[in-house]
C-alpha positions as CSV (number, residue, x, y, z in Angstrom):
1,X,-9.4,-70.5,-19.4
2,X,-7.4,-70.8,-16.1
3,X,-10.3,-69.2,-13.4
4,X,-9.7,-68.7,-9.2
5,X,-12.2,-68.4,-7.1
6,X,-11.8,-67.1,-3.2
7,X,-13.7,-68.6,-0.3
8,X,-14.5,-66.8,2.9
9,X,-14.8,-69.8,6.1
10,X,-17.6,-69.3,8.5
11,X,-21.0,-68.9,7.0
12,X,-19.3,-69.6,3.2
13,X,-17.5,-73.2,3.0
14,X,-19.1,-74.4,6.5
15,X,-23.4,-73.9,6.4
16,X,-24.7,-71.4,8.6
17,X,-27.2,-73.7,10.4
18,X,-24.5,-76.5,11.8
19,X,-20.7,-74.9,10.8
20,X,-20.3,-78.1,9.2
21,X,-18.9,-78.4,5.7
22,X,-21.7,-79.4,3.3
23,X,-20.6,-82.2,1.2
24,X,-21.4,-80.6,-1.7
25,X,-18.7,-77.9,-1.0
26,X,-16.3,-80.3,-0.8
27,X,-17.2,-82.2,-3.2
28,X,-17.3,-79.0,-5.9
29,X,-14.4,-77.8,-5.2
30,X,-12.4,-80.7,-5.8
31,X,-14.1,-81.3,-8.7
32,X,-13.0,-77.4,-9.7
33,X,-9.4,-78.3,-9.4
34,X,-9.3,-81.3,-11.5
35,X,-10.8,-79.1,-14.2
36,X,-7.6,-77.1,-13.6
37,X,-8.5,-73.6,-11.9
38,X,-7.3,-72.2,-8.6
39,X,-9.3,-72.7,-5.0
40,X,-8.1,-70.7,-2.1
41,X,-9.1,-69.6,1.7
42,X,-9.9,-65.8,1.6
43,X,-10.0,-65.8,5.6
44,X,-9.9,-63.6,8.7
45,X,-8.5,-66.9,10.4
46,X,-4.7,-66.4,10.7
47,X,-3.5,-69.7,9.7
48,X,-3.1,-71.6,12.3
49,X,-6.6,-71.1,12.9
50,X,-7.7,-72.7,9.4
51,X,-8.5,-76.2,11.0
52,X,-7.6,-79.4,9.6
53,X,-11.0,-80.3,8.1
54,X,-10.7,-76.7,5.6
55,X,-7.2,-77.9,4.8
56,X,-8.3,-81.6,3.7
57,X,-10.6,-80.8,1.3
58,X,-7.6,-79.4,-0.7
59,X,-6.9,-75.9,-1.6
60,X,-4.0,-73.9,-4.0
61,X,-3.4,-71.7,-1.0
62,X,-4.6,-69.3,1.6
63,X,-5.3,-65.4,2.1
64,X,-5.2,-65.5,6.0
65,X,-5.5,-62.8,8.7
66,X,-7.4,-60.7,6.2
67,X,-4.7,-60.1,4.0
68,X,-1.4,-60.5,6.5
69,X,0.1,-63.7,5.9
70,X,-0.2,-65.2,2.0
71,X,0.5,-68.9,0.8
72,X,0.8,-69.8,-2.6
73,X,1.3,-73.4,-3.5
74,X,2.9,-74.2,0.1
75,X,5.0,-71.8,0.0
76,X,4.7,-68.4,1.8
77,X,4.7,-64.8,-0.1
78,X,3.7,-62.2,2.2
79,X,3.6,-62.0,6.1
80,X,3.0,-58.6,7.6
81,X,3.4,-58.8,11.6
82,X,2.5,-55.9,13.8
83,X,5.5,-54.8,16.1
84,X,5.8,-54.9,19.8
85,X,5.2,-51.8,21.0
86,X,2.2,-51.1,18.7
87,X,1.1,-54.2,20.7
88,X,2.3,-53.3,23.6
89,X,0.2,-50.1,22.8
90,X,-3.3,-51.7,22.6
91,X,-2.9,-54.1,25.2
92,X,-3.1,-51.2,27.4
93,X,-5.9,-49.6,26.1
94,X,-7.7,-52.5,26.1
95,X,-6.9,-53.0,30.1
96,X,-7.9,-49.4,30.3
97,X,-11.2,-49.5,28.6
98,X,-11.9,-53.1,30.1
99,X,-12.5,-55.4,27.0
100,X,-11.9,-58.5,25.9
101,X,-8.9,-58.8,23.5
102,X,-7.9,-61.5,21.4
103,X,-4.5,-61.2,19.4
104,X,-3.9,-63.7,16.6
105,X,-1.3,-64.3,14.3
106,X,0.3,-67.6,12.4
107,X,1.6,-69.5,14.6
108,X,-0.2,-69.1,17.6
109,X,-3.6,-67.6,19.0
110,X,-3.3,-65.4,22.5
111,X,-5.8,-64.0,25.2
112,X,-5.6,-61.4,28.0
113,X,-6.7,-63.2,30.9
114,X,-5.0,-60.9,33.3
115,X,-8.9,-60.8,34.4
116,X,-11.8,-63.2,33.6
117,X,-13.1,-63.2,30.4
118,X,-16.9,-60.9,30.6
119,X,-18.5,-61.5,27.0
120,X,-20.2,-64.9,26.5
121,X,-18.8,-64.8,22.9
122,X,-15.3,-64.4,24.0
123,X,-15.5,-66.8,26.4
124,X,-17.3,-69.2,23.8
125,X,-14.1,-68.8,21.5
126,X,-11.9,-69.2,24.2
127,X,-13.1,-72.5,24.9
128,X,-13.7,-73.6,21.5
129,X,-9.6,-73.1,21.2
130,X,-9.2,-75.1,23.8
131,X,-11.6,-78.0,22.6
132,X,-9.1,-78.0,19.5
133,X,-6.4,-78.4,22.0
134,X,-4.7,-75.1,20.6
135,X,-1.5,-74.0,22.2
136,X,-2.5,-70.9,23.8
137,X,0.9,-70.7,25.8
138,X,2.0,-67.3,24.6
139,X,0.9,-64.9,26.6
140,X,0.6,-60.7,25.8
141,X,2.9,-60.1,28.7
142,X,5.7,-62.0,27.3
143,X,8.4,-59.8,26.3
144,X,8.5,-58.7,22.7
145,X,4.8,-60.1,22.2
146,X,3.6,-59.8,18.8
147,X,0.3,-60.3,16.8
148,X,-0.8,-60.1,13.3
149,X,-4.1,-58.8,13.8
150,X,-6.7,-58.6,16.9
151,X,-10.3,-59.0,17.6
152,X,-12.3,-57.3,20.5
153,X,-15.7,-57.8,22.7
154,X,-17.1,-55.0,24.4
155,X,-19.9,-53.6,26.0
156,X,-20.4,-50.4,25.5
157,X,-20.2,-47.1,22.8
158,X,-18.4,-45.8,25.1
159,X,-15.7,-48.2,25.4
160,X,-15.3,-48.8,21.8
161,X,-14.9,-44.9,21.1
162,X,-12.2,-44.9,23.5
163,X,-10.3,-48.0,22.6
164,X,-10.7,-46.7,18.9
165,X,-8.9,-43.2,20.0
166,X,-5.9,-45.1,20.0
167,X,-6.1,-48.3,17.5
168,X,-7.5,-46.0,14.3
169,X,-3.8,-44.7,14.3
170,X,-2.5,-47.9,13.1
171,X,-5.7,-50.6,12.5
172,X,-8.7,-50.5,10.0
173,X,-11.8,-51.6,12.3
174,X,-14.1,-53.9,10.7
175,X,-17.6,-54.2,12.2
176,X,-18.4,-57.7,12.2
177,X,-22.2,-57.5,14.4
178,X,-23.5,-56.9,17.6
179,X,-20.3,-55.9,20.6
180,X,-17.3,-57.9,18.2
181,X,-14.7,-55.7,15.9
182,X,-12.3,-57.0,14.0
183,X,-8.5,-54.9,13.4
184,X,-6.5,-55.4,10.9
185,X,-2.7,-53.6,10.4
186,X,-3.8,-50.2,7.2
187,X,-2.7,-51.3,4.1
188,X,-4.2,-55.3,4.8
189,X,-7.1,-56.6,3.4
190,X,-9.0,-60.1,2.4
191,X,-8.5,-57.7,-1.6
192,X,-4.6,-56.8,-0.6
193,X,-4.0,-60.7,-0.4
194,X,-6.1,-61.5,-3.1
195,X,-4.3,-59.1,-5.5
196,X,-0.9,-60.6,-4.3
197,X,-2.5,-64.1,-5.4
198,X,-3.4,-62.8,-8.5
199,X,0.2,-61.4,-9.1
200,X,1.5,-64.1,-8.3
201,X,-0.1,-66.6,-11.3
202,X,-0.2,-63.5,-13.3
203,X,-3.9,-63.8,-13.5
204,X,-6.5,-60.4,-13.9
205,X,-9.1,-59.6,-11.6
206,X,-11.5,-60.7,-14.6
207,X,-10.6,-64.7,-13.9
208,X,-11.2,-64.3,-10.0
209,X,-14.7,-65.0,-7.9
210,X,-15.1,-64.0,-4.2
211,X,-17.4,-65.7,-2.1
212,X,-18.4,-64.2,1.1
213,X,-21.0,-63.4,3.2
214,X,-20.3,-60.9,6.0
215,X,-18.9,-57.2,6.5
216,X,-15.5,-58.7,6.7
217,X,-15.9,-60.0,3.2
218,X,-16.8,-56.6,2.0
219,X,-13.5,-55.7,1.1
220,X,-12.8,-58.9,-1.5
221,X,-16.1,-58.4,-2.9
222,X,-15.7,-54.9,-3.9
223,X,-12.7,-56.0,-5.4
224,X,-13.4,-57.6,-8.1
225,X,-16.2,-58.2,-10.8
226,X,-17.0,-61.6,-9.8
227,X,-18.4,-61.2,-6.4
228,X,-21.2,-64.1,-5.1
229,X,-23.1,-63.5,-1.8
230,X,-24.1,-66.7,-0.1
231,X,-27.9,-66.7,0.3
232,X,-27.3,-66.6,4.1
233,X,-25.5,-63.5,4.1
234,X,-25.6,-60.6,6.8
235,X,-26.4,-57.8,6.5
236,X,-29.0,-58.6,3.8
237,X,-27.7,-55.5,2.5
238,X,-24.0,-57.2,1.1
239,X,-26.3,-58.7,-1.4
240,X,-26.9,-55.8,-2.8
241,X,-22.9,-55.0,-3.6
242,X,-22.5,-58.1,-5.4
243,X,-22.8,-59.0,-8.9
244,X,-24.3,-62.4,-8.2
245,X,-26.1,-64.1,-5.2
246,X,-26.5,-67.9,-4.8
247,X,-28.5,-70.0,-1.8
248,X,-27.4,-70.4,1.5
249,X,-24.3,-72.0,2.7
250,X,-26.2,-75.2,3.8
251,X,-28.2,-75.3,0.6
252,X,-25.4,-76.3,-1.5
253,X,-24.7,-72.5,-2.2
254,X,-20.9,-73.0,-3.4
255,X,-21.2,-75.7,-5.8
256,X,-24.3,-73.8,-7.2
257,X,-22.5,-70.7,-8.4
258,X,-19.4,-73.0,-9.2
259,X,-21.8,-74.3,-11.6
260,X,-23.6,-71.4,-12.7
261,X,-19.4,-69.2,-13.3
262,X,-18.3,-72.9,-15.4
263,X,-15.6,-73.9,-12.7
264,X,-17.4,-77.4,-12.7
């Protein structure tokens, strides 16, 4: 019986001590493919953010931007891209409110730095882009400027409530932890893109796994009847919305439960 399984990125295929990706991962999900079933990304990443080192270990395809762009088999089967003056729209609020914006989207990743950067976080991304020499060229000024999706740092209630006022109208907030939120276009989600995958090999919910272990994974894990928390997951409370929880990331986790649900 033809099975799929999902895989969220940070804290799921890479450990949660190092970011590195165990060789055991790799190693299992390989091995789950040559057995015949279906490995996929199920990321926030938008996909030009999946880095090389996800892609080499070999996947059927990719749920990126939680849900807005879709790849099955190379080949791409949904791409949902917010327009310009929705853009437009929260670039100004987020100048308003003072906060640190990141728009992404599939091609390219892109920063307001119409003022320095204030949260360490932010900044942190900002430079690990440019340690994987990303093209960061498009800028949210440019005319017609689109994104797919958008991530914030703040610093206070206050600034969030305000910001909110204006981005609930057309983006689903996610709250990742601590001063970061994470907006994605109503109607996406890591479960939206997962049920387009499923559609797509005409497979039922009852042959797919999520693996996750965040907030942002909540959606995918709701989703279906296969759910696995990583051992390392945050809150502690996602383990509690799951039907099965395996070890940490970085304590072979993945190939664990690929084990224990007969993918390998």
């Amino acid at each position: 019986m033809k099975k799929i399984a999902f895989f969220d990125i940070d804290g799921t295929l890479t450990s949660e001590i190092d970011r590195e990706i165990p060789e055991s991962t790799i190693f299992a999900i390989r091995r789950a493919r040559e057995n015949g079933h279906l490995m996929f990304i199920n990321t926030g990443r938008c996909f030009q953010n999946v880095e090389t080192r996800f892609r080499d270990i070999g996947f059927d395809g990719y749920v990126c931007g939680c849900g807005t762009n879709v790849y099955c088999g190379g080949r791409s089967i949904f791409y949902r891209q917010v327009n310009s003056a929705v853009t437009a729209a929260i670039l100004s609020i987020a100048r308003k409110v003072n906060i640190d914006i990141l728009f992404e989207a599939r091609d390219y990743v892109s920063y307001d730095l119409t003022r320095p950067l204030r949260h360490i976080d932010a900044i942190r991304q900002y430079e690990a882009f440019l340690a994987r020499q990303y093209d960061m060229s498009v800028t949210p000024d440019m005319p017609g400027f689109t994104c797919d999706k958008f991530v914030i740092w703040f610093e206070t209630e206050r600034q969030l409530r305000e910001f909110r006022r204006v981005s609930d109208q057309w983006f689903a907030c996610i709250d990742r932890h601590g001063q970061f939120r994470e907006f994605v276009p109503h109607g996406c989600s890591k479960a939206t893109g997962m049920q387009l995958v499923l559609d797509y090999y005409c497979l039922p919910k009852s042959n797919a796994y999520a693996f996750g272990d965040s907030n942002n994974d909540l959606s995918m894990l709701s989703y279906l009847p296969n759910s696995i928390a990583m051992g390392n997951a945050y809150p502690p409370s996602l383990k509690e919305r799951v039907s099965y929880v395996t070890a940490a990331a970085s304590a072979d986790g993945v190939k664990l439960a690929l084990e224990h649900f007969g993918f390998i």
